[in-house]
N, C-alpha and C positions, 0 to 999 in steps of 0.2 A: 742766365748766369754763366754759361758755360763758356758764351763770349768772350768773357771780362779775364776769363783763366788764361781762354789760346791768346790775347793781346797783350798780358802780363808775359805769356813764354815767348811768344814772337818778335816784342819791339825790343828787347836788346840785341838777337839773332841778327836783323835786317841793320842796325845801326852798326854792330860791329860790319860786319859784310861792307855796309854802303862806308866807313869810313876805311878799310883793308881797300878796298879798290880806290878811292881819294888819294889814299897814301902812296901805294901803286905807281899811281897817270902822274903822280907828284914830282917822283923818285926818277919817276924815267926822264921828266921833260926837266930835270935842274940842269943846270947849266953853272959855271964857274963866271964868276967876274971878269976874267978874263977871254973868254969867248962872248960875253954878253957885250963887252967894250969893242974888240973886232968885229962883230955880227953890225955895230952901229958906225963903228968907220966905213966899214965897206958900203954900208947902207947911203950913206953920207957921200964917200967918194961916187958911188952909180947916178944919185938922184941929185945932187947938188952942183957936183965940179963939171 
């Protein structure tokens, strides 16, 4: 039974944690609509033209 206590206090812990670091890797890699539309011309111009 004493299981049942430490996995009741643990799994909000580890969920918050694992979703603070999601948010994190999220926040860093956004990008604007307007670098994402140059990021594909340029793309476009190397591989295509």
């Amino acid at each position: 039974m004493v299981m049942d206590h430490e996995i009741i206090i643990f799994t909000p812990i580890f969920a918050i944690l694992i979703g603070f670091i999601v948010f994190t890797i999220l926040k860093k890699r956004k990008r604007s609509p307007k670098s994402i539309y140059k990021l594909i011309d340029d793309l476009e111009k190397k591989y295509i033209y």
